[in-house]
Rosetta silent file (secondary structure, phi, psi, omega in degrees, C-alpha in Angstrom):
SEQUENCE: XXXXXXXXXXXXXXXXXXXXXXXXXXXXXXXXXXXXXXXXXXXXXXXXXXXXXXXXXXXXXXXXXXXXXXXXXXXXXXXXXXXXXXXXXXXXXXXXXXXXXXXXXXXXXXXXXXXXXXXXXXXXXXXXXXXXXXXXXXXXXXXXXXXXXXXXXXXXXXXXXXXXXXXXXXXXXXXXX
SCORE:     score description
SCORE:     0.000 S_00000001
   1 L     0.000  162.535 -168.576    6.564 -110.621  -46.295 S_00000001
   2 E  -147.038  119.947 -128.115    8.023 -109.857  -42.982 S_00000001
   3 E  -132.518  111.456  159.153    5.964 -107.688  -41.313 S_00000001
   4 E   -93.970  111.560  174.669    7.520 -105.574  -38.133 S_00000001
   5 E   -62.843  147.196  161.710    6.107 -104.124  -35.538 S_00000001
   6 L   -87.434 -173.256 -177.560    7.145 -100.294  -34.235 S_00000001
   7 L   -85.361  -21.637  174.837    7.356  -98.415  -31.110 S_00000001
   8 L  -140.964  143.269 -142.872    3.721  -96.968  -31.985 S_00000001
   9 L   -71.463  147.303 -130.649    1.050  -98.776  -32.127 S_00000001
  10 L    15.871   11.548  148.415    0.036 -100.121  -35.819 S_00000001
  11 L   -50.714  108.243  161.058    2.703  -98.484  -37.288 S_00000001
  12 E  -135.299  145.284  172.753    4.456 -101.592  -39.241 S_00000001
  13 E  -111.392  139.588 -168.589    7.086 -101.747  -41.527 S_00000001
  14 E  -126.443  137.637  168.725    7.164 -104.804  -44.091 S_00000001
  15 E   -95.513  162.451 -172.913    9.719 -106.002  -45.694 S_00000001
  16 L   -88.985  146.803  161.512   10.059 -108.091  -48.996 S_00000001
  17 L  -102.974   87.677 -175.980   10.552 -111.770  -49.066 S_00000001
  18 L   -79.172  151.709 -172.509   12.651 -111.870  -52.550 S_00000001
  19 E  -122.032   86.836  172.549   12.711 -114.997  -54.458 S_00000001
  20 E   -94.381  156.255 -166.434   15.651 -114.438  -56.556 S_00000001
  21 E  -157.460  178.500  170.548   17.055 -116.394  -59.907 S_00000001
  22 L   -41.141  -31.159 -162.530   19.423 -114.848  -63.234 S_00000001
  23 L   -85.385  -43.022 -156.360   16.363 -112.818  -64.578 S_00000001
  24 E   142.749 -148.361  160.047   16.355 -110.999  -61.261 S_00000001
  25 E  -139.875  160.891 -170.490   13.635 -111.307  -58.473 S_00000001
  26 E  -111.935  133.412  175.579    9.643 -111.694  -57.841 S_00000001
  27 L  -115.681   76.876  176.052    8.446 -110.030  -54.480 S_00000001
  28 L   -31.639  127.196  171.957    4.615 -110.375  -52.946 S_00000001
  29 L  -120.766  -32.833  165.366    4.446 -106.872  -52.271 S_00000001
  30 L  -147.316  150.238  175.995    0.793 -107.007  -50.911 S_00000001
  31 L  -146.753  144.519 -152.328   -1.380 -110.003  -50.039 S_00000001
  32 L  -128.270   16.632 -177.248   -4.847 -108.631  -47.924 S_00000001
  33 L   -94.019  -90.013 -162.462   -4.329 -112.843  -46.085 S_00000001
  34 H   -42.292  -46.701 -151.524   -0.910 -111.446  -44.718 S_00000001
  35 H  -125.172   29.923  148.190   -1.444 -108.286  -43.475 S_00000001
  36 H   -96.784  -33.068 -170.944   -5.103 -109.078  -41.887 S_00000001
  37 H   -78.766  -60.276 -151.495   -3.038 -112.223  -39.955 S_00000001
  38 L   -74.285   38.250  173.183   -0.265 -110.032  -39.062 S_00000001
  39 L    53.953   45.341  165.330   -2.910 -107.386  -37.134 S_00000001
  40 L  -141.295   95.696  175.541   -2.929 -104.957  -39.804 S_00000001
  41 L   -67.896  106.111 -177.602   -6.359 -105.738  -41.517 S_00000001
  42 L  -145.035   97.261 -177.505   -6.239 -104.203  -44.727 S_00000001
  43 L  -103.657  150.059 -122.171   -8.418 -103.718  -47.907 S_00000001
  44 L  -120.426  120.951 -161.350   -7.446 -102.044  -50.719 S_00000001
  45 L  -139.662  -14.823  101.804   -9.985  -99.088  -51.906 S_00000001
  46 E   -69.643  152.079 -177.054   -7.272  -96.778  -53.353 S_00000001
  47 E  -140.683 -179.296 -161.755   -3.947  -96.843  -55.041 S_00000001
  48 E   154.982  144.357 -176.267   -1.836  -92.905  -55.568 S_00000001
  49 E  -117.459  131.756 -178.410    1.297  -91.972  -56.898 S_00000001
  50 E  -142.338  147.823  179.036    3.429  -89.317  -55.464 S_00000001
  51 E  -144.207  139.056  141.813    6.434  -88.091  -57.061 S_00000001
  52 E  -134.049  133.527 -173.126    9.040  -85.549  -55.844 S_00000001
  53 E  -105.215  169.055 -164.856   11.500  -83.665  -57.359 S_00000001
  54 L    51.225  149.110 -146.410   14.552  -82.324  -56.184 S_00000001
  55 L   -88.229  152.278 -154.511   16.290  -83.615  -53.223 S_00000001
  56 L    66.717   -2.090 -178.414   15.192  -82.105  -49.805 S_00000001
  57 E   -80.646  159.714 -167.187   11.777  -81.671  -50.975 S_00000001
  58 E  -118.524  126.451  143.905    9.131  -82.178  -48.307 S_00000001
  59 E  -117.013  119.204  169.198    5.353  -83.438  -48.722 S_00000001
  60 E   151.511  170.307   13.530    3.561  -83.787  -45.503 S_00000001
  61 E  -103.346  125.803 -172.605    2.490  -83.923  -42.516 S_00000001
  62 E  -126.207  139.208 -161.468   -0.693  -85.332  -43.531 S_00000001
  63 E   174.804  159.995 -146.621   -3.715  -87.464  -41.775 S_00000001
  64 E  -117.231  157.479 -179.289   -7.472  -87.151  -42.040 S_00000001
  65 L   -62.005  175.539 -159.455   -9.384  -85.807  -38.919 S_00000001
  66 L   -77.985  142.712  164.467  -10.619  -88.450  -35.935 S_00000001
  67 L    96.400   -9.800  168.785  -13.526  -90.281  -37.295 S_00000001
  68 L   -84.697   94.285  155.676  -12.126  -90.514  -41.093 S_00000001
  69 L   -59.514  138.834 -169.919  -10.957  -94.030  -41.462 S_00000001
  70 L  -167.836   52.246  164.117   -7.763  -93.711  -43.865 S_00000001
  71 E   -55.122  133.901  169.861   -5.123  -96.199  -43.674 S_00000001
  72 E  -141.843  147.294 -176.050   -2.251  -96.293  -45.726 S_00000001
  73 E  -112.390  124.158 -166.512    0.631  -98.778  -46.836 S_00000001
  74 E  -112.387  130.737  155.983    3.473  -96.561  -48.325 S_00000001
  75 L  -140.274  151.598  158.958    6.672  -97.727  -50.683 S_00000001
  76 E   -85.787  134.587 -170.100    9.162  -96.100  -52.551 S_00000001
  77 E  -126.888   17.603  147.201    9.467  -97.577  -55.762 S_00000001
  78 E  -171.190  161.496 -170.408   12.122  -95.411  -57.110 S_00000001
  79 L    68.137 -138.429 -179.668   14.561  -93.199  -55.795 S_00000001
  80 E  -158.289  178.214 -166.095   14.798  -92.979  -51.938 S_00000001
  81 E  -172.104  151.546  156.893   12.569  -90.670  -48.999 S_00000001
  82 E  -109.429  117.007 -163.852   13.101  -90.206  -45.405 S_00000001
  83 E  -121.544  129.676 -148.748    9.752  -91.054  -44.424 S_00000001
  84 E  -122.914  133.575  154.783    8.304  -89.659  -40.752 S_00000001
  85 E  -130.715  142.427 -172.214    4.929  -90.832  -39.279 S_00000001
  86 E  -119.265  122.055  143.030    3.593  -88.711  -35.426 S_00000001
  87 E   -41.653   97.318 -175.616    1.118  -90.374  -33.600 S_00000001
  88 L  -117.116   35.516  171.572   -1.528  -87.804  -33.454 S_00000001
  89 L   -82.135  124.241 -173.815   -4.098  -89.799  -31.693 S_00000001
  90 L   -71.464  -15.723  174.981   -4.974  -88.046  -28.233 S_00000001
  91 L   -46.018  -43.702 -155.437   -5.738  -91.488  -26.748 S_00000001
  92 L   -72.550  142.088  146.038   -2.625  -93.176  -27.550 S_00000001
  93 L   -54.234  -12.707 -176.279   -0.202  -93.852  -25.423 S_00000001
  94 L  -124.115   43.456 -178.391    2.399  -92.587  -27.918 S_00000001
  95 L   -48.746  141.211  120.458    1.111  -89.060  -28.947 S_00000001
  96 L   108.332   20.158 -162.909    2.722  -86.995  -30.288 S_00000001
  97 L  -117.568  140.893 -174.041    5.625  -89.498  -30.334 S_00000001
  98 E  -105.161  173.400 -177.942    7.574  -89.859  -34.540 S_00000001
  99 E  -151.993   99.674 -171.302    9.305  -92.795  -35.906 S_00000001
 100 E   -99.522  125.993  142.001   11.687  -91.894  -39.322 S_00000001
 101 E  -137.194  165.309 -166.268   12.715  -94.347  -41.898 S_00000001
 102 E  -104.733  134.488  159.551   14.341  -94.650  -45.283 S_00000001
 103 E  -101.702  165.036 -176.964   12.398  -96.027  -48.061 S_00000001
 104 E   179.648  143.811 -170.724   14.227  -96.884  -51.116 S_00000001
 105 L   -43.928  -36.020 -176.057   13.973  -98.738  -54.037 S_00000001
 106 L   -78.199  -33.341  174.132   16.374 -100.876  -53.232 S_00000001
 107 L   -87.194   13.460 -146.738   15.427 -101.907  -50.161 S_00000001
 108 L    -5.064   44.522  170.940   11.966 -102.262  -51.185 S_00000001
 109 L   -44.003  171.958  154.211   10.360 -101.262  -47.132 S_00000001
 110 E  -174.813  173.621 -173.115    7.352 -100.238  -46.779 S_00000001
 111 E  -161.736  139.960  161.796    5.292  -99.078  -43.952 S_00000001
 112 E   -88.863  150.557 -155.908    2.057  -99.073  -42.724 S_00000001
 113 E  -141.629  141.524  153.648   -0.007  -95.943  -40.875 S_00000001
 114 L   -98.741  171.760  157.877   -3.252  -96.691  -39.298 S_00000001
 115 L   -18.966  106.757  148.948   -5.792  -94.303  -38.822 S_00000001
 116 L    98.412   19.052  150.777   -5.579  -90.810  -36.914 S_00000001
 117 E   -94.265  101.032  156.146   -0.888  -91.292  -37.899 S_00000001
 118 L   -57.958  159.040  174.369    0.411  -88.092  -39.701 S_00000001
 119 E  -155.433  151.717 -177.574    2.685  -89.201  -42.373 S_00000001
 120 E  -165.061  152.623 -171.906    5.263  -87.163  -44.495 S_00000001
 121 E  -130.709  165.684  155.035    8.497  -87.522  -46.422 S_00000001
 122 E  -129.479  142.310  173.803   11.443  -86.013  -47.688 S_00000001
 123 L   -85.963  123.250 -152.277   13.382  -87.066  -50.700 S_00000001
 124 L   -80.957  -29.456 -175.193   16.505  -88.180  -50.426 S_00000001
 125 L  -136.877  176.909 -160.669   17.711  -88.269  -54.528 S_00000001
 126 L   -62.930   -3.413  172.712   16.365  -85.595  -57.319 S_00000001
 127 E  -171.632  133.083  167.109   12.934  -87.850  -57.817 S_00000001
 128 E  -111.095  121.853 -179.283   11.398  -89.861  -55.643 S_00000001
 129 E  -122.909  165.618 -171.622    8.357  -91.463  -56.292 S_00000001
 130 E  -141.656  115.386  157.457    5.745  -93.133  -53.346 S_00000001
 131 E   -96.165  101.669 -173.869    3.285  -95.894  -54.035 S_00000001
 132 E   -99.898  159.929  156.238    0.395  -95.998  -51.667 S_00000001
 133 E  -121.009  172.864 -150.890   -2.293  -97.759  -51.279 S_00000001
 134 E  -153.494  137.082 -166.095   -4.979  -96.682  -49.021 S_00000001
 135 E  -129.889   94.540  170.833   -7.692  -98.610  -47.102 S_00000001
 136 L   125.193  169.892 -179.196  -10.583  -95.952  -47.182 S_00000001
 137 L  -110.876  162.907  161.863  -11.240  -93.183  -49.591 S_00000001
 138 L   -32.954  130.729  177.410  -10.154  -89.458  -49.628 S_00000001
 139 L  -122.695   98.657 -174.200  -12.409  -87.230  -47.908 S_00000001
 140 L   -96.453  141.214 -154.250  -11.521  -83.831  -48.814 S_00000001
 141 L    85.452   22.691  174.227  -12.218  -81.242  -46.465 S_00000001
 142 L  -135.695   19.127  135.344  -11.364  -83.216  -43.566 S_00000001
 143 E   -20.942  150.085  165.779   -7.745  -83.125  -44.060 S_00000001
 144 E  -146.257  177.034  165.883   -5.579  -82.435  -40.796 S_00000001
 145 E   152.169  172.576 -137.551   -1.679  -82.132  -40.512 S_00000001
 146 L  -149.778  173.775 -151.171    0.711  -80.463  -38.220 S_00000001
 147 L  -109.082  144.628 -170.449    4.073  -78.387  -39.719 S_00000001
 148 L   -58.574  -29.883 -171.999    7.146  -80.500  -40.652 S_00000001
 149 L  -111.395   57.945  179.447    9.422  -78.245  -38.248 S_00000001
 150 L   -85.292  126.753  169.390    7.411  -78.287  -35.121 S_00000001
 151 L   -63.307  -32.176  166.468    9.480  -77.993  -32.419 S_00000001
 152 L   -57.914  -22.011  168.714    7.014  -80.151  -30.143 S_00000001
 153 L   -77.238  -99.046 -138.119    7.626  -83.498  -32.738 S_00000001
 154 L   108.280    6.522 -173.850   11.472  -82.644  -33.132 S_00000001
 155 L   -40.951  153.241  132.577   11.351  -84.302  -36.468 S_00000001
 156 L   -64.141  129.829  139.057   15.511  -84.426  -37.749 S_00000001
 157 L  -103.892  151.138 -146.456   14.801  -84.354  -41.397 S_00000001
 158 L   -96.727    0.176 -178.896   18.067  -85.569  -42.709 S_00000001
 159 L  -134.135  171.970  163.420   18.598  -82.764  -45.540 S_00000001
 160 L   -90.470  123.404 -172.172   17.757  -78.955  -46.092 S_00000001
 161 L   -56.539  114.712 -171.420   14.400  -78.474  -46.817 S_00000001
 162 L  -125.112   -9.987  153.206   14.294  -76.289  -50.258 S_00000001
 163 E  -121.651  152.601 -171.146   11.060  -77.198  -51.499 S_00000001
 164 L  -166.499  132.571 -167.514    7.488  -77.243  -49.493 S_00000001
 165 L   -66.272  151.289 -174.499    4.009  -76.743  -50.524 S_00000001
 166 H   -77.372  -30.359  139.727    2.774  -73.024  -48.958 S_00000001
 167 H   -29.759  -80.691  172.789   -0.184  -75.343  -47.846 S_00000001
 168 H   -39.606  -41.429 -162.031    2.412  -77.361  -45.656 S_00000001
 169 H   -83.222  -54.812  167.458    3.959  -74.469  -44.131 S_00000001
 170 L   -28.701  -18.959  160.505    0.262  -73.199  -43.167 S_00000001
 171 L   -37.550   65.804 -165.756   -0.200  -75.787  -40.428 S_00000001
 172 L   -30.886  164.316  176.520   -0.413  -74.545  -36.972 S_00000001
 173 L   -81.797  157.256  163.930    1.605  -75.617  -34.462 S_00000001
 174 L   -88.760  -11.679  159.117    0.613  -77.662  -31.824 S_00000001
 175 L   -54.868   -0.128 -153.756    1.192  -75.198  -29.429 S_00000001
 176 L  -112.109  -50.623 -144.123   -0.986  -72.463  -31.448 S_00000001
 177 L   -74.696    0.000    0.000   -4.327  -75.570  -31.469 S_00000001
């Protein structure tokens, strides 16, 4: 794996090392070695499936309140996503600052969100699906998340948004917290 650092801090995107032959190719997709030496320490205490249909659909922006450890390693493993994470740590230097990339089957990315990182997607073809795995468990009622079209982020989302949970759209602004 080939593990890239971002513009905000533990945000990495990993790439596949393919080992290809006639049948096709074998990928290490996670090893808990690799991605403690590359400074993303990560054990595996969940796995989730996300699927969306129809193209333009939105799930997100989602991230568990300060003091919830919740890490997550995200790939699309069919279909394709424009996939946004905001640094919503007040600490950080790089609040409130996004980073967008396409996942896709083919290119088999993934990306990593530490802790106290919104994260959200849009799908790019009529089904998408997202495999995560997640280093901490679900806490529910400690949920947080901010509105896909906040004008303080600026997200671009690269299509028109025609489906969105009525949940998502319920997010305050950051201007309204």
């Amino acid at each position: 794996m080939i593990f890239t650092k971002t513009d905000i801090e533990g945000v990495v995107l990993v790439e596949l090392e393919r080992n290809e032959d006639a049948r096709g190719s074998f990928s290490r997709a996670f090893c808990e070695n690799e991605f403690g030496e590359s400074g993303f320490p990560f054990h595996v205490s969940q796995a989730n499936l996300s699927r969306s249909c129809g193209k333009g659909t939105i799930r997100g922006m989602h991230y568990q309140q300060a003091g919830v450890h919740e890490c997550k390693i995200v790939r699309c493993v069919r279909g394709a996503v424009w996939d946004v994470v905001v640094d919503m740590r007040p600490d950080s230097p790089t609040v409130l600052h996004h980073l967008s990339f396409e996942l896709n089957e083919v290119n088999g990315l993934a990306l990593c969100i530490p802790d106290g990182v919104a994260h959200g997607h849009q799908a790019l073809t009529d089904e998408a699906d997202l495999f995560y795995l997640m280093d901490g468990v679900y806490r529910p009622g400690r949920e947080a998340g901010l509105r896909y079209d906040d004008p303080t982020i600026g997200i671009r989302w690269p299509l028109r948004v025609n489906k969105i949970s009525p949940r998502d759209l319920e997010w305050p602004l950051i201007r309204e917290n």
